[in-house]
N, C-alpha and C positions, 0 to 999 in steps of 0.2 A: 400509223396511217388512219385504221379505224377512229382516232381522238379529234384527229383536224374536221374527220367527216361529218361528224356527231357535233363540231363545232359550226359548222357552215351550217348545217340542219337549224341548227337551235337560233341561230341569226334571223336566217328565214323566220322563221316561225314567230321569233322578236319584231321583227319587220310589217308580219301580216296581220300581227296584232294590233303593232300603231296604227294601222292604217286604216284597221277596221273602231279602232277607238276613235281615231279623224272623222270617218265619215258619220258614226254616229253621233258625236258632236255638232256637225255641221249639219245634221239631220234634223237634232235636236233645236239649232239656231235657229233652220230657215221654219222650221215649226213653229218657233214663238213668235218669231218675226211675221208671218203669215195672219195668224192668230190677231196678234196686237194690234199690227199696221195696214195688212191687207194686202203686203209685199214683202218681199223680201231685198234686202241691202248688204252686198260684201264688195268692201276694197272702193267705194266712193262709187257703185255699178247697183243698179236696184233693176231686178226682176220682176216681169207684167206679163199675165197671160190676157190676148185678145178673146173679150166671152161677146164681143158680138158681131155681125159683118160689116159693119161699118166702114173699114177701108181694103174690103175685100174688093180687086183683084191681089191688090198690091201685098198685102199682110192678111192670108187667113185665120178664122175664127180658129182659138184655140192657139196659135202662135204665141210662141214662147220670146218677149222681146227684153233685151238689155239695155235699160237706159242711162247715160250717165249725167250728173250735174255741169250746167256749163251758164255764163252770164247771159243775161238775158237779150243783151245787147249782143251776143255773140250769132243770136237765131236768125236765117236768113230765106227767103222765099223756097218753100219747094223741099223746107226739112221736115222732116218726121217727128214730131217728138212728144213729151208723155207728160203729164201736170194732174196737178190736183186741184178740181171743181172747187168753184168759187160759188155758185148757181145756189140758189137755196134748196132746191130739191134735188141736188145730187154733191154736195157740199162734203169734198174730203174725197171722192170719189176720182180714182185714177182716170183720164182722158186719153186718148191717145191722136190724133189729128197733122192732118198734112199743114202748112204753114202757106195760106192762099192770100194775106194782109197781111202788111203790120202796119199801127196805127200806133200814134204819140198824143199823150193829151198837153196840156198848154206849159206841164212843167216838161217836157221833152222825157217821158217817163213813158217805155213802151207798155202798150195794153194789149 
């Protein structure tokens, strides 16, 4: 009886090892990711934290937001969503903005 005991223990213990090799891997990811990009990106889902008030009622500063990729023709008045500055002085720089226009230029290509 004592051998099955020591068998389940030893599982456990197998167990909380992966898990803690998982998280410091994933640790180690969203590290470099952070570092590199300025965000972090798992499963097609990229992570943005809000650092100013800008659409504070709605999402406060310091908010932790999940954005995922979607066609651009898919964006419709009134959504939330998250883009990387085109702007010469903030060029690469994550955006975050409510969706108050959409505008088409002469090749029906949204702006």
């Amino acid at each position: 009886m004592k051998e099955k005991v020591s068998n389940k223990a030893v599982g456990i213990e197998k167990a909380i090892s992966l898990f803690l090799v998982l998280m410091v891997l994933i640790c180690g990811t969203v590290t470099v990711q952070v570092v590199t990009k300025g965000y972090a990106s798992f499963g097609g889902h990229s992570f943005f934290r809000v650092v100013t008030g800008s659409m504070e009622p709605t999402i406060p500063t310091g908010a932790l937001l999940v954005c995922r990729d979607i066609d651009i023709n898919d964006v419709t008045l009134g959504d939330i969503i998250c883009f990387h500055s085109k702007d010469r002085y903030m060029k690469g720089s994550v955006i975050t903005h409510r969706v108050h226009d959409i505008r088409y230029d002469n090749e029906s290509n949204v702006n």
